[in-house]
C-alpha positions in Angstrom: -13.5 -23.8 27.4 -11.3 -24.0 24.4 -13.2 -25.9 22.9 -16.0 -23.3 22.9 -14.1 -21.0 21.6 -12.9 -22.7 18.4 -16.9 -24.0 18.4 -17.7 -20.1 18.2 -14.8 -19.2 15.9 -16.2 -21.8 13.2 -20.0 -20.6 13.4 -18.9 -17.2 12.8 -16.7 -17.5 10.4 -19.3 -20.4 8.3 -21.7 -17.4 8.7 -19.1 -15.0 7.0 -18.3 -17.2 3.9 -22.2 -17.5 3.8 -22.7 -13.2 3.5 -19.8 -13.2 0.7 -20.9 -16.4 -1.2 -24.4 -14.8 -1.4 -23.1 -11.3 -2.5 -20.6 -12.8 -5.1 -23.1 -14.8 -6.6 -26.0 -12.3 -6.5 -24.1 -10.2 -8.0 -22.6 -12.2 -10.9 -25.8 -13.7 -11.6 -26.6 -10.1 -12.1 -23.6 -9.6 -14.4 -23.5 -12.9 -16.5 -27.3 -12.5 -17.4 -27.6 -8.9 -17.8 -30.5 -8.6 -20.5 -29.2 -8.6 -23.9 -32.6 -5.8 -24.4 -30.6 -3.5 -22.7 -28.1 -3.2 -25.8 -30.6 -4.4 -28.6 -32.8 -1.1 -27.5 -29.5 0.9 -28.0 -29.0 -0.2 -31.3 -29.2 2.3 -34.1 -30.7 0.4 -37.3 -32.9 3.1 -39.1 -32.0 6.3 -41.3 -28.4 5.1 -41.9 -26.6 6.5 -44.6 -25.1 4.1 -47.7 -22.5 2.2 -46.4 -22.9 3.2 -42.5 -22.7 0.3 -40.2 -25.3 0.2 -37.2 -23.9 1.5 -33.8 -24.7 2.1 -30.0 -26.6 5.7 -29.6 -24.4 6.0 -26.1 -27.2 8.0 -24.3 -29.4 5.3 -24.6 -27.1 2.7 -24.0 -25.3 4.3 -21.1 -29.1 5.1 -19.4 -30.3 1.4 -20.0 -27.3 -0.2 -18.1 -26.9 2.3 -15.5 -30.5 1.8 -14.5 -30.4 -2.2 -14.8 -27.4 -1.8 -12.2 -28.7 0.7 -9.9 -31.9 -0.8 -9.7 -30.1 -4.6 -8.6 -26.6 -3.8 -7.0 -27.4 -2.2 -3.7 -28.8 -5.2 -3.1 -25.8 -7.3 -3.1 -23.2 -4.1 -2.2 -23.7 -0.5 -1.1 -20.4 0.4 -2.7 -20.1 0.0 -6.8 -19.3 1.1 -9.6 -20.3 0.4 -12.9 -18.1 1.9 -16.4 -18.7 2.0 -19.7 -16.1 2.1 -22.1 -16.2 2.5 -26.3 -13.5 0.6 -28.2 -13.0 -0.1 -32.2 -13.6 -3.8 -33.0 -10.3 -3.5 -35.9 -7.9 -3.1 -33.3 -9.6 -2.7 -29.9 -8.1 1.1 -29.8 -10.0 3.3 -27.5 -13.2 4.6 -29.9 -13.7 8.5 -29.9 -16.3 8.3 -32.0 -19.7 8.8 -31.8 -21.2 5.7 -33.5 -19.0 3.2 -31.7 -20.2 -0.6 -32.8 -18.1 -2.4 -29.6 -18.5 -1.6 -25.8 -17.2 -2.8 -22.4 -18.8 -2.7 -19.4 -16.4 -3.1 -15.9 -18.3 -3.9 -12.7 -16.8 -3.4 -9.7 -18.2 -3.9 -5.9 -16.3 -4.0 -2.5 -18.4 -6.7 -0.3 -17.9 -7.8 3.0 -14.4 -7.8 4.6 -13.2 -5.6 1.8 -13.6 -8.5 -0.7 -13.1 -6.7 -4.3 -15.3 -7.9 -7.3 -14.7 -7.2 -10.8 -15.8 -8.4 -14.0 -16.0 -7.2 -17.2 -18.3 -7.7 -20.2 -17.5 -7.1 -24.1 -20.3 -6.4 -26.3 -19.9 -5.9 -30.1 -22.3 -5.2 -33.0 -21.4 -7.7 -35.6 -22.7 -9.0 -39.4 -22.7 -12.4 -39.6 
């Protein structure tokens, strides 16, 4: 009788770890390949002034990743949440402006058991 016990404790918890490892990796599959079309697109190159650097146009930016995310996560996680953040490349300050050229993107996801997921991604517009 014990026996079955531990037999049934195993199966359920090997079925456990099985729901979290396919959540975790879904979802940072989804985060380590997010499409880098999403911030090309967002990319302001045209009618810049002498001397302007390109930058994000955060409306387009913020809608590309927001859909991309929306669209996969619930998949993975019912409860997410995805933030965008603008910083300056000089001295990683917080960026006010409104032609920021750097941009971090937090995901965050509670799976099963309460199992907390976060990863962030840096992305910055850069001459070579």
């Amino acid at each position: 009788m014990f026996l079955m016990f531990i037999s049934l404790f195993v199966v359920v918890m090997s079925c456990n770890f099985c729901t979290i490892s396919y959540q975790l990796n879904g979802i940072n599959r989804l985060v380590l390949s997010t499409p880098l079309a999403l911030f090309e697109t967002a990319v302001v190159l045209y009618n810049l002034s002498t001397g302007e650097n390109p930058y994000f146009d955060k409306e387009i930016l913020e809608d590309n990743i927001h859909s991309y995310f929306d669209y996969s996560l619930p998949r993975y996680s019912k409860d997410y949440s995805v933030t965008i953040s603008y910083y300056n490349q000089e001295d990683y300050s917080i960026c006010l402006s409104d032609k920021p050229e750097a941009t971090e993107i937090l995901v965050e996801a509670t799976l099963t058991f309460s199992f907390h997921y976060q990863r962030s991604m840096y992305y910055e517009i850069r001459s070579q």
